[in-house]
C-alpha positions as CSV (number, residue, x, y, z in Angstrom):
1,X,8.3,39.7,-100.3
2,X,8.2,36.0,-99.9
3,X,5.5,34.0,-101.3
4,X,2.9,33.6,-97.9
5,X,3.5,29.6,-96.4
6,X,-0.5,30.2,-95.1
7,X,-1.9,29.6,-98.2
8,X,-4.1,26.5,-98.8
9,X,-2.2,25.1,-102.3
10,X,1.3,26.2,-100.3
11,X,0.6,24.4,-97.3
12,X,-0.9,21.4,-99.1
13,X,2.6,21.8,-101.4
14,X,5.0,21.4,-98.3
15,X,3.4,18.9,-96.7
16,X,3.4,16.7,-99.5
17,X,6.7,17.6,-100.2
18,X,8.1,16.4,-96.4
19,X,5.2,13.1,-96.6
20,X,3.6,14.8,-93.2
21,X,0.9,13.9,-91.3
22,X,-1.0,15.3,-88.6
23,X,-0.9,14.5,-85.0
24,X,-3.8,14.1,-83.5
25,X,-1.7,13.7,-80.3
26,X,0.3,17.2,-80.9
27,X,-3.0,19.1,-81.6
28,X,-1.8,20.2,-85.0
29,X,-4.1,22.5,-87.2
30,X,-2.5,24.8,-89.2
31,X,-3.8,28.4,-90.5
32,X,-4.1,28.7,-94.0
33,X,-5.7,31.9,-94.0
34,X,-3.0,34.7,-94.5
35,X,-5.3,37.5,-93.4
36,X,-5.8,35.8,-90.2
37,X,-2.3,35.5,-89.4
38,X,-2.0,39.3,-90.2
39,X,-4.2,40.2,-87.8
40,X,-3.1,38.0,-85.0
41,X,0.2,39.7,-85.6
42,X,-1.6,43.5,-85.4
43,X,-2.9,42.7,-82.0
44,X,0.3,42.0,-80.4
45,X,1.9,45.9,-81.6
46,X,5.2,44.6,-82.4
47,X,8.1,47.2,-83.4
48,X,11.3,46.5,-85.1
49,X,12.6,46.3,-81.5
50,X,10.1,43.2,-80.1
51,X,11.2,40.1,-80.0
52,X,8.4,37.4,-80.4
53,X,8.3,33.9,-78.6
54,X,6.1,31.4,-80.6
55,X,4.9,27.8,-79.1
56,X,4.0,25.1,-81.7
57,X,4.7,27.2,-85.1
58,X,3.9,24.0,-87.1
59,X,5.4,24.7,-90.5
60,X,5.8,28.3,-89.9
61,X,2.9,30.2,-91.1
62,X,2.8,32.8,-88.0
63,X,6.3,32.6,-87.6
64,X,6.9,33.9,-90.7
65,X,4.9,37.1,-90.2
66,X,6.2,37.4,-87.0
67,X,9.0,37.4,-88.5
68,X,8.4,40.0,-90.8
69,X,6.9,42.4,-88.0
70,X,9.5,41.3,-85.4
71,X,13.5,41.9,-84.6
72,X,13.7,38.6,-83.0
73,X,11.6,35.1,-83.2
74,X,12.2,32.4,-81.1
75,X,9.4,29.4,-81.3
76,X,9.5,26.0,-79.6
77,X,8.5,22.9,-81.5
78,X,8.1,19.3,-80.0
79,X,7.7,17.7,-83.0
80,X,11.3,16.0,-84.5
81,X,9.4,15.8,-88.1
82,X,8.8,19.6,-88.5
83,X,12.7,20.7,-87.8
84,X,13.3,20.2,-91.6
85,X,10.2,21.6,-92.8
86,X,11.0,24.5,-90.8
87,X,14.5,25.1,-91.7
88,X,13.0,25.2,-95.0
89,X,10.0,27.4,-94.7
90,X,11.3,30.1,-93.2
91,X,14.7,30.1,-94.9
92,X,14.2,34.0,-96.2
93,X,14.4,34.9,-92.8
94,X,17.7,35.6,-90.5
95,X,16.1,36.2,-87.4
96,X,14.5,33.3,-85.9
97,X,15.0,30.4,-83.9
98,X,13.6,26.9,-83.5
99,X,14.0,25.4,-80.0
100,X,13.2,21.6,-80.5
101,X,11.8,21.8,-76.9
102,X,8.7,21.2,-75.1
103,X,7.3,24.3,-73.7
104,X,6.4,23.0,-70.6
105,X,9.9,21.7,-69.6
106,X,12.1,24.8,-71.2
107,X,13.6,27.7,-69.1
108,X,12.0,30.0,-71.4
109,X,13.7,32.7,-69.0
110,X,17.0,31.5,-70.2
111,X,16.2,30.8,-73.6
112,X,15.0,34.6,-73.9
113,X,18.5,35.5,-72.0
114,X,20.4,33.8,-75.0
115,X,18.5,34.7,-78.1
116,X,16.6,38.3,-77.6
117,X,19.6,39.9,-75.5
118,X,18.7,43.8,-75.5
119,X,15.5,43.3,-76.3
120,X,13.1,44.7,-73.7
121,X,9.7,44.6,-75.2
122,X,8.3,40.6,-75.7
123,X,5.2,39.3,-76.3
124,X,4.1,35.6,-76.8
125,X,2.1,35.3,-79.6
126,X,0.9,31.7,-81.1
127,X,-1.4,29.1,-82.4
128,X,-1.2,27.1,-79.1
129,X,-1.9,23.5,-79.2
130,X,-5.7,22.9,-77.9
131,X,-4.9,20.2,-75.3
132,X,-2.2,22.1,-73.3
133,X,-3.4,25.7,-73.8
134,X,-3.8,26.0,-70.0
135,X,-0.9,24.1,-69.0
136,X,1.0,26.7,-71.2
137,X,-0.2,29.7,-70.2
138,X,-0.2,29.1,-66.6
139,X,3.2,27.9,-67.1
140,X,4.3,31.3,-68.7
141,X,2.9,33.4,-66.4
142,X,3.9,31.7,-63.5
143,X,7.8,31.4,-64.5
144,X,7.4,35.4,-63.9
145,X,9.1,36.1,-67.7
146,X,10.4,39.8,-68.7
147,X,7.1,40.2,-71.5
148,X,4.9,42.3,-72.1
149,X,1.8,39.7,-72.6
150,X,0.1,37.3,-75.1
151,X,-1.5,37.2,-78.4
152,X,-2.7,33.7,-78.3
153,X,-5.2,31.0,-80.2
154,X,-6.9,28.7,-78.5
155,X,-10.6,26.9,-78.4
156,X,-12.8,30.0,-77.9
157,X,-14.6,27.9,-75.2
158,X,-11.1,28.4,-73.3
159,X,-11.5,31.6,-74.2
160,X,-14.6,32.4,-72.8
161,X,-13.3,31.3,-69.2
162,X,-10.1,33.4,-69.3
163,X,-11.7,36.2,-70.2
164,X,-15.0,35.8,-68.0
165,X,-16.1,38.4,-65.3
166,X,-17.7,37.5,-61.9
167,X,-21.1,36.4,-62.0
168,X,-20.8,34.9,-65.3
169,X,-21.4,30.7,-65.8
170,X,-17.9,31.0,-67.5
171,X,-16.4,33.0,-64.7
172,X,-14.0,30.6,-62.5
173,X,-10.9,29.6,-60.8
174,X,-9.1,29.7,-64.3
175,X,-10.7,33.0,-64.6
176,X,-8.6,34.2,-61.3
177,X,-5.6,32.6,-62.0
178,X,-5.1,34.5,-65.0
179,X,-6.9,38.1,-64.4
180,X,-4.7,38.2,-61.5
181,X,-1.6,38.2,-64.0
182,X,-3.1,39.8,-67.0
183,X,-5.9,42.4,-68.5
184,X,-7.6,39.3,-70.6
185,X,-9.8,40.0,-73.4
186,X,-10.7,38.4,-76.7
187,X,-9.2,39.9,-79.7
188,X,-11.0,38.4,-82.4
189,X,-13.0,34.7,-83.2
190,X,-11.8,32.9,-85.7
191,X,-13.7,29.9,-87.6
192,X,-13.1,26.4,-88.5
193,X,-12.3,27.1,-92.1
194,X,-8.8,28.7,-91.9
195,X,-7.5,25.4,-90.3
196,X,-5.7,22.2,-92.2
197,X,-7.1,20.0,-90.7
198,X,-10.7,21.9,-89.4
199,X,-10.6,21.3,-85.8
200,X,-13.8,20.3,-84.0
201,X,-14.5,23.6,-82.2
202,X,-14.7,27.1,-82.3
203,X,-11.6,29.2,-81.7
204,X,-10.6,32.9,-80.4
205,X,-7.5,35.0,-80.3
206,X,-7.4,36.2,-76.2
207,X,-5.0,39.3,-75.8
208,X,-3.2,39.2,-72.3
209,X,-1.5,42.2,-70.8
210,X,0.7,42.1,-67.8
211,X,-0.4,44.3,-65.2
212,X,1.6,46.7,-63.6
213,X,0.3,45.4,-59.8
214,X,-2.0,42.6,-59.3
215,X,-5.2,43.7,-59.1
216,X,-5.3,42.5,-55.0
217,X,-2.2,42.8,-53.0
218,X,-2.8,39.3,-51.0
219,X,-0.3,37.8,-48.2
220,X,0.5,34.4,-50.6
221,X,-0.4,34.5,-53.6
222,X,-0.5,30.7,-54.1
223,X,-2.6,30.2,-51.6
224,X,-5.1,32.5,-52.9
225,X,-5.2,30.3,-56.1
226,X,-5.8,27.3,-53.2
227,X,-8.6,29.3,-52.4
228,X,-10.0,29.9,-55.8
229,X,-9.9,26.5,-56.4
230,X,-11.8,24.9,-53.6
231,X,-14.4,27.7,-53.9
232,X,-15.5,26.1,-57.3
233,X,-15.2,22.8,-56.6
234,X,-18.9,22.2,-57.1
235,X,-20.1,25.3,-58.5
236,X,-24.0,24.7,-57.2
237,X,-23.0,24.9,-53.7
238,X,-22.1,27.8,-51.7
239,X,-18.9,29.3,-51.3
240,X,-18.9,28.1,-47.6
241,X,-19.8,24.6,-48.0
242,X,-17.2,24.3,-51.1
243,X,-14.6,25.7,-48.5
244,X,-15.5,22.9,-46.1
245,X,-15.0,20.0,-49.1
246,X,-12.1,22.2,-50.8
247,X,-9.8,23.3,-48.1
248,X,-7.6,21.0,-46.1
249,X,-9.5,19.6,-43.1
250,X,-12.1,22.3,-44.2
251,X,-14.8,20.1,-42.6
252,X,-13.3,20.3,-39.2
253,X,-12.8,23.6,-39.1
254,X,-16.2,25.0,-40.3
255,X,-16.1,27.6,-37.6
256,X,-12.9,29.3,-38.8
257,X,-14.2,29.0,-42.4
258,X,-17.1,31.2,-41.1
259,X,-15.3,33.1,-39.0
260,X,-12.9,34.2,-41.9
261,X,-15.9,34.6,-44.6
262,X,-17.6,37.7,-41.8
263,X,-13.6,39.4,-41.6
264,X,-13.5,39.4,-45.5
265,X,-17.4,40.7,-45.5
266,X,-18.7,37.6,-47.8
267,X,-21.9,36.1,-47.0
268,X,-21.4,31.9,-46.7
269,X,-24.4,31.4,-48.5
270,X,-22.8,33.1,-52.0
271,X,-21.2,31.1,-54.6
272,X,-18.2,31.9,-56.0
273,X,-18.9,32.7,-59.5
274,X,-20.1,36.1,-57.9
275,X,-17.0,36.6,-56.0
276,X,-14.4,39.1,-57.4
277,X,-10.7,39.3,-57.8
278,X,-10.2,41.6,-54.8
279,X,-13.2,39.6,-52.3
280,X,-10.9,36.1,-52.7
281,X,-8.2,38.3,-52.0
282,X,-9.5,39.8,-49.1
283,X,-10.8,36.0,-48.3
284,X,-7.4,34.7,-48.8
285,X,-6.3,36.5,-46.3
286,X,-8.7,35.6,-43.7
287,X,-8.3,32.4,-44.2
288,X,-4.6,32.4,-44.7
289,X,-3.8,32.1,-40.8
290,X,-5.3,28.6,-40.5
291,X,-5.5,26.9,-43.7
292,X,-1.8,28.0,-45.3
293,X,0.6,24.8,-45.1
């Protein structure tokens, strides 16, 4: 067994070693807390047939036990300066891959095509960088990708939103997008001190697991998230007067807007933090015939 990279003296040794410096920028706090990393790893149920896809693996402290736990690792790094550091790091280990890539502009459906062929079982599982978290993850489960879900890190106040249930202050449009996709809920919280350098906030490790139907069979499903959206846009006001500022020439069309809130049974003067899954679906749909471009 190789000596852990997630150690505070190891982590200080390679960093020194390559004369890096953090990124404020890049959102770069690294886990020196091997335990941690263990457990992230647990909550994902890897066999030695998953392959793993990692975002942002830094100088390989997750990688590496994903390695360990995994029969393929493919992580994306944006940052030039870590491509030695990680050719280095995680030397001992035959099966993974570094894409120098961002994320957001990869075809992570043919990058998974290339490097995990045969492998049907894949889960995302990372450290993601704080300031795209959302971008990421919205991005992932959009491109529609043959995985099982996501074991992920991110600010637990993110967290809290993902994972948040109607009627909650936390429950919102982000809330939809992603419960639509995914059973979310957080796997653990995880505090300042296992991070070089200590971020600023709090953070969690969310679990995401693709369902096998969306939870609301809807007409377009990018239109619901239209609706999900305008329905928070000032989350005071009621679900029928943020339809009329939120929606397309919602103003002008007030009656319709009224008309479709009675067919999907919601009363205008609700707000949508107490709507659920299945009532925007059903509200999608009523609305669908007028407001869909």
């Amino acid at each position: 067994m190789h000596k852990d990279i997630a150690t505070p003296i190891r982590t200080q040794e390679i960093l020194k070693k390559y004369g890096f410096s953090f990124k404020k920028s890049l959102g770069q706090n690294f886990l020196i807390d091997p335990n941690i990393l263990r457990n992230i790893v647990s909550h994902a149920n890897l066999t030695e047939n998953s392959g793993a896809i990692e975002v942002g693996p830094g100088i390989g402290a997750l990688t590496e036990h994903l390695a360990r736990s995994a029969k393929k690792v493919v992580s994306f790094e944006i940052d030039q300066r870590l491509l030695p550091v990680l050719e280095d790091t995680l030397s001992p280990y035959n099966n993974v891959s570094i894409i120098h890539s961002d994320i957001l502009k990869a075809d992570v459906e043919k990058v998974i095509a290339d490097e995990m062929p045969g492998i049907d079982d894949i889960m995302v599982v990372a450290n993601l960088p704080y300031y795209v978290t959302t971008p990421i993850l919205l991005k992932l489960l959009n491109d529609r990708l043959p995985i099982r879900g996501f074991v992920v890190m991110m600010q637990k106040e993110v967290a809290d939103r993902i994972t948040a249930k109607p009627g909650t202050k936390e429950y919102g449009s982000l809330s939809i997008a992603i419960q639509y996709y995914v059973k979310a809920d957080i796997a653990m919280t995880v505090p300042k001190t296992v991070f070089m350098p200590q971020p600023n906030v709090d953070s969690a490790v969310i679990r995401l697991i693709k369902h096998e139907e969306p939870p609301v069979k809807v007409i377009d499903e990018d239109f619901l998230f239209v609706v999900t959206r305008a329905s928070f846009v000032q989350r005071r006001k009621t679900i029928y007067n943020n339809l009329q500022s939120g929606l397309p020439n919602g103003k002008a069309q007030k009656d319709q807007i009224l008309q479709a809130l009675e067919l999907a049974n919601i009363e205008p003067t609700r707000r949508g933090e107490t709507l659920s899954i299945q009532e925007f679906g059903k509200l999608a749909d009523a609305l669908h015939p007028v407001f869909a471009k």
